[in-house]
C-alpha positions as CSV (number, residue, x, y, z in Angstrom):
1,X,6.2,-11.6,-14.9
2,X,4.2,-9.3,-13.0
3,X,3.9,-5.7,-13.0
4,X,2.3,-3.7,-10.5
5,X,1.9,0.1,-10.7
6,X,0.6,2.6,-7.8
7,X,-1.7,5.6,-8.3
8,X,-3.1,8.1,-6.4
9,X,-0.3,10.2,-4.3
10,X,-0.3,13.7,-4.1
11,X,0.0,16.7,-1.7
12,X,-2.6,17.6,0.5
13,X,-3.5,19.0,3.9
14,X,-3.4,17.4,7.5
15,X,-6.7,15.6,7.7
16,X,-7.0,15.1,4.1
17,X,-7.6,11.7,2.7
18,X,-6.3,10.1,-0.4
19,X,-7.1,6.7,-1.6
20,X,-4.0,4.9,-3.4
21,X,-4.6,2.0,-5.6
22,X,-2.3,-0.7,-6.7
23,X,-3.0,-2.7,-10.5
24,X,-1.4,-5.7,-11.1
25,X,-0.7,-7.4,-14.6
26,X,1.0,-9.9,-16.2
27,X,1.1,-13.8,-15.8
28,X,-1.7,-14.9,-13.9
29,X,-1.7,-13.3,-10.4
30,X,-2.4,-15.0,-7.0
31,X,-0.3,-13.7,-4.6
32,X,-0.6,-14.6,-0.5
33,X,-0.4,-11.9,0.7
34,X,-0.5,-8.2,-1.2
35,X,0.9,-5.1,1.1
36,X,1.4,-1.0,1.2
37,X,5.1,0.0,2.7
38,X,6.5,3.8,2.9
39,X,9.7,5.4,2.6
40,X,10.3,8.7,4.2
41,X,13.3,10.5,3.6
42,X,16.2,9.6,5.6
43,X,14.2,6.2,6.8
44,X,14.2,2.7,5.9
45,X,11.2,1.5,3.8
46,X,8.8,-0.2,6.0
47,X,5.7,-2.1,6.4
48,X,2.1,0.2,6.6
49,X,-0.7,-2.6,5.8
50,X,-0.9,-5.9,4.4
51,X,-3.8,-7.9,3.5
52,X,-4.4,-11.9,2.3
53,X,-5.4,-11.9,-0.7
54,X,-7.6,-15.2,-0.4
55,X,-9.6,-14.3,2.3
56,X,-9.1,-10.5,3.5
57,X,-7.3,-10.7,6.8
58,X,-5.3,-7.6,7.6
59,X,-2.3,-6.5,9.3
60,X,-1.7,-2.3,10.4
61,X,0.9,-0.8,11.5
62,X,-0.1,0.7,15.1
63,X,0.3,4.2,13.8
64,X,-2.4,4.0,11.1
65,X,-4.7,1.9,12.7
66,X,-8.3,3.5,12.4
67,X,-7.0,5.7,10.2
68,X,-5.8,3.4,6.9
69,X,-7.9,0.5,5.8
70,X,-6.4,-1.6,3.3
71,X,-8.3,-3.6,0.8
72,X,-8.3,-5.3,-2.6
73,X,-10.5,-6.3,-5.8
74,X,-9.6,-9.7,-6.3
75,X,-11.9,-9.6,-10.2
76,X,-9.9,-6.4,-10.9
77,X,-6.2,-7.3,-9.3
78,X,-6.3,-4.1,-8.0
79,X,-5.3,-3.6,-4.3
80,X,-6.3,-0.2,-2.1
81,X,-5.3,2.2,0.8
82,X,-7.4,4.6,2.2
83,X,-5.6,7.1,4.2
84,X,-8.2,9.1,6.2
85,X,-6.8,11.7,8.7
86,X,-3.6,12.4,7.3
87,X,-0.8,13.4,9.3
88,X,2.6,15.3,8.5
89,X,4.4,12.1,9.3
90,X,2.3,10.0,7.0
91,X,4.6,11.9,4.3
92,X,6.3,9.0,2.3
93,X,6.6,7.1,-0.9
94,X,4.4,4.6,-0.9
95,X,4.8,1.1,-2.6
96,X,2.5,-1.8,-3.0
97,X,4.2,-5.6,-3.0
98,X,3.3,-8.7,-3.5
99,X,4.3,-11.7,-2.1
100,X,4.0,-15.6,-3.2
101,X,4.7,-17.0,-0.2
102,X,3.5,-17.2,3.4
103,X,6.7,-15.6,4.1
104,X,7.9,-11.7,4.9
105,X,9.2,-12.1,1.6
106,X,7.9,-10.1,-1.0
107,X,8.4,-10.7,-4.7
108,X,6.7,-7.9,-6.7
109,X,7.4,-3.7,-6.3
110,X,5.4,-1.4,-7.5
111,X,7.3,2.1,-8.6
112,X,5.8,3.6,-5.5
113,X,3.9,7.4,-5.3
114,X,4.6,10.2,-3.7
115,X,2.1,11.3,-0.7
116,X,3.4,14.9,1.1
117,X,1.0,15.9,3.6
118,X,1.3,19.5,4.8
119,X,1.2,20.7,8.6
């Protein structure tokens, strides 16, 4: 089984950055593709970056592009967002996933962390 476990949330200011981080354990990890959603309240959970693992190719969302860049420590099984630029609307629990598959499928959560960014 794996377990992954996000850090790094908090409250901050518009134009603030915070960097989120994402540690996996467990059985041996090599997922296909590793990725950061977000939750706002009221909205479905949806997809922000996504990144595979093997060789680094990345996916954004149009509304973070140039803003997020997601990234990952393949000795470390960590896995990264940094969120320059913050905006009110980038307010959200954030989750990273995992997936095994070359699918949209995705087979690990993480708890997910709060990020609140003030107007």
């Amino acid at each position: 089984q794996v377990q992954l476990a996000e850090s790094g949330g908090g409250l901050v200011q518009a134009g603030d950055s915070l960097r989120l981080s994402c540690a996996a354990s467990g059985r041996t990890f090599r997922p296909y593709v590793m990725g950061w959603f977000r939750q706002a309240p009221g909205k479905e959970r949806g997809l922000v970056a996504r990144i595979r693992w093997v060789d680094g190719s990345t996916y954004y969302l149009d509304s973070v592009k140039d803003r997020f860049t997601i990234s990952r420590d393949k000795s470390e099984n960590t896995l990264y967002l940094q969120m320059n630029s913050l905006k009110f609307e980038d307010t959200a629990v954030y989750y990273c996933a995992a997936s095994l598959s070359g699918t949209d499928v995705y087979h690990y959560w993480g708890q997910g962390t709060q990020v609140t960014v003030s107007s």
